[in-house]
Backbone bond lengths (Angstrom), bond angles and torsions (degrees), N, CA, C in turn:
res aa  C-N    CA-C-N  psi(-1)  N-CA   C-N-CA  omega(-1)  CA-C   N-CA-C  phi
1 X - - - 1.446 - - 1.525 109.56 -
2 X 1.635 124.73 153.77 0.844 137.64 161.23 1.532 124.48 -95.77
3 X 1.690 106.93 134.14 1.235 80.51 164.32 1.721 111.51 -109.12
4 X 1.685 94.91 -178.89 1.582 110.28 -154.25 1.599 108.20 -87.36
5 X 1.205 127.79 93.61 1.607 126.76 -176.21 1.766 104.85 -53.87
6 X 1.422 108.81 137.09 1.272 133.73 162.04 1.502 115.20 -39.67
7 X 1.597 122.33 110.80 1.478 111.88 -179.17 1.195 118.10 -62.94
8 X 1.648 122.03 129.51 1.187 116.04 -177.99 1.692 138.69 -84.85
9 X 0.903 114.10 165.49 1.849 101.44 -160.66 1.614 92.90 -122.82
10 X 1.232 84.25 133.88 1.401 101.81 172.51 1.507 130.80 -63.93
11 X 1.216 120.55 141.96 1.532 103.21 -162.48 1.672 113.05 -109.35
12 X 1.050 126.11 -174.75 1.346 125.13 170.21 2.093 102.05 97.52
13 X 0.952 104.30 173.89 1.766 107.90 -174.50 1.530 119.75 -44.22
14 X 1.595 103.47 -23.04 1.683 112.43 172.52 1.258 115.50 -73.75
15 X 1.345 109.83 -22.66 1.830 111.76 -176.40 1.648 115.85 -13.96
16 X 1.300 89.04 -71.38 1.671 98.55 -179.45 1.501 118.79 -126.97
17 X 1.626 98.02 101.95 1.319 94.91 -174.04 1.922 110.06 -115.31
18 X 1.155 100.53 45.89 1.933 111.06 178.57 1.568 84.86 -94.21
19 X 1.520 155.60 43.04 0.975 144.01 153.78 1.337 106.90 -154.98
20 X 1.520 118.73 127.08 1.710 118.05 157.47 1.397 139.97 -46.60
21 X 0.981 150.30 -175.37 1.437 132.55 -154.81 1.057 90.24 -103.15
22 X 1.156 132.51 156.10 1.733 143.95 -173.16 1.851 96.79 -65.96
23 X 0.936 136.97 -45.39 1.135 129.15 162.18 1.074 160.75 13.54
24 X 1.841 88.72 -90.45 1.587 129.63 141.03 1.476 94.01 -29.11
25 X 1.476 97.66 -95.58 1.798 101.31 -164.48 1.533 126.71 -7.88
26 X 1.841 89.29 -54.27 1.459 99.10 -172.85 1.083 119.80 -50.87
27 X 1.687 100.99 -59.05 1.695 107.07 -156.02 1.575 105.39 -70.02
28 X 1.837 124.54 -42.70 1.290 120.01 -174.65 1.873 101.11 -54.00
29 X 1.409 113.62 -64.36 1.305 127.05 -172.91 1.719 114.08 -28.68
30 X 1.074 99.24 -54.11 1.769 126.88 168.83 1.312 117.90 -38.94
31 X 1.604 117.56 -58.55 0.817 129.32 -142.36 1.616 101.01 -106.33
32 X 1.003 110.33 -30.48 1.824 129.29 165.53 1.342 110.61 -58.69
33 X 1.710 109.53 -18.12 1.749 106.54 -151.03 1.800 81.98 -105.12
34 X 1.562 116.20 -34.87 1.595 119.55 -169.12 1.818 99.73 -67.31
35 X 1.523 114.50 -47.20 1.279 124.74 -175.57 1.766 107.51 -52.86
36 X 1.044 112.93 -34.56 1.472 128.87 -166.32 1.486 90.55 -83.03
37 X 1.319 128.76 -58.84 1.161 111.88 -172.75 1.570 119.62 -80.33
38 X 1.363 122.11 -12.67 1.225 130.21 141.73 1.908 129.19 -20.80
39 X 1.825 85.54 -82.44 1.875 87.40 166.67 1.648 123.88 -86.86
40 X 1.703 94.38 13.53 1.752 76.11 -177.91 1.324 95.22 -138.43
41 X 1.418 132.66 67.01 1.542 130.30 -176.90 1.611 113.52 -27.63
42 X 1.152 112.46 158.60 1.571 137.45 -170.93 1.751 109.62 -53.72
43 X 1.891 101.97 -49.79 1.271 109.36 -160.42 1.658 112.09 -111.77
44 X 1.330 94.88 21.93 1.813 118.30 -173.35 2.016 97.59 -86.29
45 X 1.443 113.12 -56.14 1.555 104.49 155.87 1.257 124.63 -118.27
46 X 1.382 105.84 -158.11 1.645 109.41 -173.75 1.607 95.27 -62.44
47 X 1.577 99.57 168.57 1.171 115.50 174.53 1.682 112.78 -72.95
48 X 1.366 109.87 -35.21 1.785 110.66 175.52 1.139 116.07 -57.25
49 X 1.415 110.75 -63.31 1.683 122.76 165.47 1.613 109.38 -22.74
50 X 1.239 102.40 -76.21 1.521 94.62 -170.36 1.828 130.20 -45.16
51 X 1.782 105.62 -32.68 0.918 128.37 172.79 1.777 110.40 -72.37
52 X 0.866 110.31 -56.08 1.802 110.46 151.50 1.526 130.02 -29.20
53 X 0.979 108.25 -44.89 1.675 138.21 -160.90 1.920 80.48 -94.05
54 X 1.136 103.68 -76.19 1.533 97.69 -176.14 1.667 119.37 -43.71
55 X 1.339 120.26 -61.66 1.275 103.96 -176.13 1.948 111.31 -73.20
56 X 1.166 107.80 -41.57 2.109 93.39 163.57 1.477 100.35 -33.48
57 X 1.021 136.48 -64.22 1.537 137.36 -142.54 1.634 102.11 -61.04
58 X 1.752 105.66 -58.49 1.288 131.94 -179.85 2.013 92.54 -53.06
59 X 1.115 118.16 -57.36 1.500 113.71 -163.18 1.410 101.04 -53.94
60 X 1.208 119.90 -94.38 1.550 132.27 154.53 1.518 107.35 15.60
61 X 1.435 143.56 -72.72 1.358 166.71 -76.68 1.966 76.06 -143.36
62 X 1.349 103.28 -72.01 1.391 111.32 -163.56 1.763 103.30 -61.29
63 X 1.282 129.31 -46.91 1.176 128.17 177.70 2.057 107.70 -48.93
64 X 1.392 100.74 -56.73 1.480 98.11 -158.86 1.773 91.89 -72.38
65 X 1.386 137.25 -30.40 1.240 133.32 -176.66 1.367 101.50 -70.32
66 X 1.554 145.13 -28.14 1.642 152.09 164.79 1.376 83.39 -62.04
67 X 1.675 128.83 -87.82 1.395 104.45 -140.49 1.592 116.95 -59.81
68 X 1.558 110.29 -39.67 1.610 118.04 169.87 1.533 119.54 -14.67
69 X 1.296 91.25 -60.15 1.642 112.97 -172.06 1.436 110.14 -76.97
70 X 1.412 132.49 -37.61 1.301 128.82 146.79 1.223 121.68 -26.92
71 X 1.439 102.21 -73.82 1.482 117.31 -167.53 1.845 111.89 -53.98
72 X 1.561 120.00 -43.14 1.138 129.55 179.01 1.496 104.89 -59.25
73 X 1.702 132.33 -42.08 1.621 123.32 176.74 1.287 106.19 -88.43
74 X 1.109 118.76 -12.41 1.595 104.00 163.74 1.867 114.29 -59.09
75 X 1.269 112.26 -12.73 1.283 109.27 -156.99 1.780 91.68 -104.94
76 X 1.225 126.21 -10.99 1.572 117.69 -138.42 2.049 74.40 -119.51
């Protein structure tokens, strides 16, 4: 019998590219969070809510910016 060698990963800045550049994250994440506080002022609900509302937004944001970026090297 043989055994089965470990697939190897390529090295250099492409290594791992199942994630967008930290960047991305920021600036969309950021900028979703200023817009939000834009149409939904601070003292309009509770203070939890908003903090609720903020990280859903942030969760959400990070999933569709992962698959995006998936989906775009799947193609390349």
């Amino acid at each position: 019998m043989t055994e089965q060698q470990p697939a190897q990963r390529p090295a250099g800045p492409d290594r791992d590219d199942r994630w967008a550049p930290w960047w991305v994250y920021l600036i969309i994440i950021l900028g979703a969070n200023y817009l939000r506080q834009a149409i939904l002022p601070f003292d309009t609900v509770p203070e939890w809510a908003v903090v609720l509302i903020a990280i859903t937004i942030s969760g959400i944001l990070f999933v569709a910016i992962t698959a995006v970026h998936r989906i775009a090297n799947q193609q390349r």
